[in-house]
N, C-alpha and C positions, 0 to 999 in steps of 0.2 A: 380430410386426411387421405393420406395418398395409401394405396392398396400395400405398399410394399409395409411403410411401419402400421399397417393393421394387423400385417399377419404378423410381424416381430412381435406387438403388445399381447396376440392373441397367442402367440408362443410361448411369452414371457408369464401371460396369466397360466395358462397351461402347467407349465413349469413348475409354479409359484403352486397351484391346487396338488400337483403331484409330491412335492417335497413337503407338502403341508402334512399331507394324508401320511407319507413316511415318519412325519414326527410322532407323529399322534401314536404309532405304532400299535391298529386294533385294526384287526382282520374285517369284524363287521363293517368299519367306514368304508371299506373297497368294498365290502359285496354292497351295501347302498350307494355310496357314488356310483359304482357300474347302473344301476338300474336307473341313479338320476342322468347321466351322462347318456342314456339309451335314450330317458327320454327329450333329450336334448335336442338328438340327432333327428328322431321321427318326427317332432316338433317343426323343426326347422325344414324339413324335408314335407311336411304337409304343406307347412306355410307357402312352398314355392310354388304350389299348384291354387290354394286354398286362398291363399294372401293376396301373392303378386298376379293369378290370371282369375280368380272368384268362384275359380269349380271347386266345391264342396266335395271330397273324397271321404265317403263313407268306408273306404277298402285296405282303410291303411294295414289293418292286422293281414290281411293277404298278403302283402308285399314282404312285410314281417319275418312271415310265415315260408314265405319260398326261400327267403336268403335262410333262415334257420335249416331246412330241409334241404338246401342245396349245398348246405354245409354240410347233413349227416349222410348225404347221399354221396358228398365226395369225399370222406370219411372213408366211408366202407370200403369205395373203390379204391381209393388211389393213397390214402394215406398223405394228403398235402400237409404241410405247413398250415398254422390260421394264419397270417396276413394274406397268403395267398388262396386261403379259402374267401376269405374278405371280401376278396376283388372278382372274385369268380361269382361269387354268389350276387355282387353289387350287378355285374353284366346281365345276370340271368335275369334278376329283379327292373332290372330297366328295360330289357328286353320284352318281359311281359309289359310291362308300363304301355310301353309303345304299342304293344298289342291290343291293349284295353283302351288309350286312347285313338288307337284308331278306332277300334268298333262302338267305341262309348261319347267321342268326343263332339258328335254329329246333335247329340242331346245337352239339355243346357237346365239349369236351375234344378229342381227337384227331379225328374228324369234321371240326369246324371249321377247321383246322389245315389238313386237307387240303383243303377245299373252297378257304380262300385258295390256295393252290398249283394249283389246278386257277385259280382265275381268272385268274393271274400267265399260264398256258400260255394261257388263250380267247385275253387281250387280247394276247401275242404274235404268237400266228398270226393272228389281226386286221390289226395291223399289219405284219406279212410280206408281205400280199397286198394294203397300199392302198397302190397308186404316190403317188399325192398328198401321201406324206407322204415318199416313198423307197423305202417297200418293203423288199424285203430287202436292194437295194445299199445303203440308206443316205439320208441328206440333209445339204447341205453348208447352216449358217448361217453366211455372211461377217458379224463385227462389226468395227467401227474398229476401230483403233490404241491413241487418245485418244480423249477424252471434254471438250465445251467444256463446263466446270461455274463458271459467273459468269468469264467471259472468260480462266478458265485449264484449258489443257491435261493433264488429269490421264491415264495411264496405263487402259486398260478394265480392268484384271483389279481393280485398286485403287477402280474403280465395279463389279464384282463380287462382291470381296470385301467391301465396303461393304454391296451389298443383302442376301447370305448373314448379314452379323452382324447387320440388323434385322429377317432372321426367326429369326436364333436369340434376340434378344430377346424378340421376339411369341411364340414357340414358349412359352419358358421361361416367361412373365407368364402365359399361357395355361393352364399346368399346372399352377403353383402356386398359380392364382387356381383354378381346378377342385380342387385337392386340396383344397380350405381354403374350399370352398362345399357346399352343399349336393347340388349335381348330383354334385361327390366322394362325398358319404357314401353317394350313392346307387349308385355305384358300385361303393366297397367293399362294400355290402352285398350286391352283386350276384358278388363276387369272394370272400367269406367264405362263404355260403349262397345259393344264388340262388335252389331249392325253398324256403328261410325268409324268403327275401326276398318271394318271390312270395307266398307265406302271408298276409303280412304286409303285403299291399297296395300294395307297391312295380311302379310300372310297369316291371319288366324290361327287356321289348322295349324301351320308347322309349328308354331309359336305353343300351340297346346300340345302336341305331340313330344317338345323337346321339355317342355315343364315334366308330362308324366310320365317322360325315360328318367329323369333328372331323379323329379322326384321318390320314385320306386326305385331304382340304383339307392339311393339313400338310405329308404328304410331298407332294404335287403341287405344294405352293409350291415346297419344297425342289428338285425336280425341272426347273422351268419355266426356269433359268437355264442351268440344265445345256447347253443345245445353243451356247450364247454360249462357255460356258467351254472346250467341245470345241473346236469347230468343225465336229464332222463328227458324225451320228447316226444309229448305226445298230442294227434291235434287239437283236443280243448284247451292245452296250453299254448301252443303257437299261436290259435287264432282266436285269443283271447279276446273277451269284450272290453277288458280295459286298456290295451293297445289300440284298438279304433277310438275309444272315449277320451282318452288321455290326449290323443295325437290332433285332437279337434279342440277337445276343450284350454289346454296347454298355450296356445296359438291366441286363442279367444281373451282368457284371462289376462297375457302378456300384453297383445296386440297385435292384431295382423298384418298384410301387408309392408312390416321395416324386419328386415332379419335381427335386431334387438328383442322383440318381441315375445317370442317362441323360446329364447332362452329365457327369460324372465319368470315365463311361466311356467316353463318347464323343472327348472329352479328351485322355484316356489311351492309347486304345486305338490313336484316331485319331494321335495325335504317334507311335506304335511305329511304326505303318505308312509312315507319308512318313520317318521316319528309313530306316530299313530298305529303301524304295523308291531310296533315292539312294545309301544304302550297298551294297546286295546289291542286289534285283532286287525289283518290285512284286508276281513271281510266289508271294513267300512269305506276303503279307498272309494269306491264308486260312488257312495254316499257323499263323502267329500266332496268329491268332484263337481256332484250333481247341484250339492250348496251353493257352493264357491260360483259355480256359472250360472245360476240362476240371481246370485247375488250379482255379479261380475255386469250380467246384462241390463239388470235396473240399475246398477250405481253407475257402471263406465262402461256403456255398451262399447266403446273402441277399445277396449283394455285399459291396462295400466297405463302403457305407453301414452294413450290419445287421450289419457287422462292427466296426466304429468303434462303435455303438450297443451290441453285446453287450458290449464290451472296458468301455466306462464305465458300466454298468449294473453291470456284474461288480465294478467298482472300486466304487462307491458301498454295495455290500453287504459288501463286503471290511473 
């Protein structure tokens, strides 16, 4: 399938989930959509480092975290617009990326892993101690109500949920444009053999440096909305433990490696949790998650995907 009608079908489903969610007409579907749709983006945006080049990112809730805070920080100053907080907060968030992949990317397999966990802790204690942003009490973002969009008053969660599902479209076009380019092959190579890669005159490093701008831009966009949809931000919520679990395990249950993947699980995983948050308690999501991947890695250690993929492979030889 050719990139251009991917991204029309991917517009089309787009489309299709958003006119959905207006029939339905209940506020709650948008504040859960919004949070499946986050985890969409972070998902997919893991996967690009996690999947397509095999460094395991413990730090995904930092990246998170800075686009949320680089949103409340340009709040206070400058009063932007959110899509243009969006984009500002996505540059800072890749900006760091590249920073952490320069000083982290020298490290490989379990090393690296920890070094993102060590960064998730710098930039928290960071932000504990800048008032400017709240600090440790926190920071309050007051948004409308409504939203005047061409002289009609629509609902804000419903221009939330809105921006959330056109970055899970960028997200997804983004990854499967990357799988299916060359900078992908160059990944995989990097995630099959990296010493044969490098043999082989493949630029490594820059190959990992443009995955962990890519991918930290991503979750920082994901991030940047976040203190609108709160209301209140504070860092045990930014650098929450289930945005780093979520963004690993999401990828895992799905399948790594194919940008299908990451939404499947994310999807999936994400719909268990808001049910389960309204039935029981939102204390169990962790618990979830921790099931579902422990099950995920004895039944289909490649996900869903290389599970579907084994099943008719096996049929076609059959």
């Amino acid at each position: 399938m050719s990139s251009g009608k991917f991204i029309l079908i991917t517009l089309a489903v787009a489309a299709a989930v958003f006119a959905a969610a207006q029939l339905v007409s209940n506020n709650y579907l948008f504040f859960a959509g919004y949070v499946v749709l986050q985890f969409v983006v972070l998902a997919t945006a893991w996967n690009i480092l996690g999947g397509y080049c095999g460094y395991v990112n413990f730090g995904s809730a930092a990246f998170f975290a800075v686009g949320a805070y680089s949103s409340v920080f340009m709040h206070k100053t400058y009063q932007l617009p959110l899509p243009l907080l969006i984009l500002l907060a996505g540059a800072v968030a890749g900006f760091v990326g590249l920073g952490m992949g320069y000083l982290t990317l020298r490290l490989r397999g379990s090393f690296f892993a920890i070094a993102t966990l060590a960064l998730a802790v710098v930039l928290q204690t960071l932000v504990v101690n800048w008032d400017f942003v709240g600090g440790s009490r926190g920071a309050y973002v007051i948004r409308p109500n409504t939203l005047d969009v061409f002289g009609k008053q629509i609902p804000y969660i419903e221009y939330l949920f809105l921006l959330m599902l056109t970055l899970a479209v960028v997200a997804i076009v983004a990854a499967r444009t990357i799988e299916h380019s060359r900078l992908g092959y160059g990944f995989a190579t990097i995630r099959d053999d990296e010493l044969a890669a490098e043999a082989s005159g493949v630029p490594t490093l820059r190959l990992k440096l443009i995955a962990t701008t890519l991918s930290g831009a991503l979750m920082g966009m994901a991030g940047a909305p976040f203190p609108y949809y709160i209301g209140y931000l504070q860092p045990s919520g930014a650098f929450g433990l289930e945005y780093a679990v979520n963004s690993i395990a999401m990828p895992m249950i799905g399948g790594t490696g194919v940008w299908i993947g990451p939404v499947i699980g994310a999807v999936l995983l994400g719909t268990i949790q808001q049910v389960a948050t309204v039935t029981i308690s939102s204390a169990v999501n962790l618990l979830i998650v921790g099931v579902l991947l422990v099950a995920f890695v004895i039944i289909a250690p490649n996900g869903l995907v290389g599970l579907i993929t084994q099943r008719l492979k096996a049929k076609e030889r059959g």
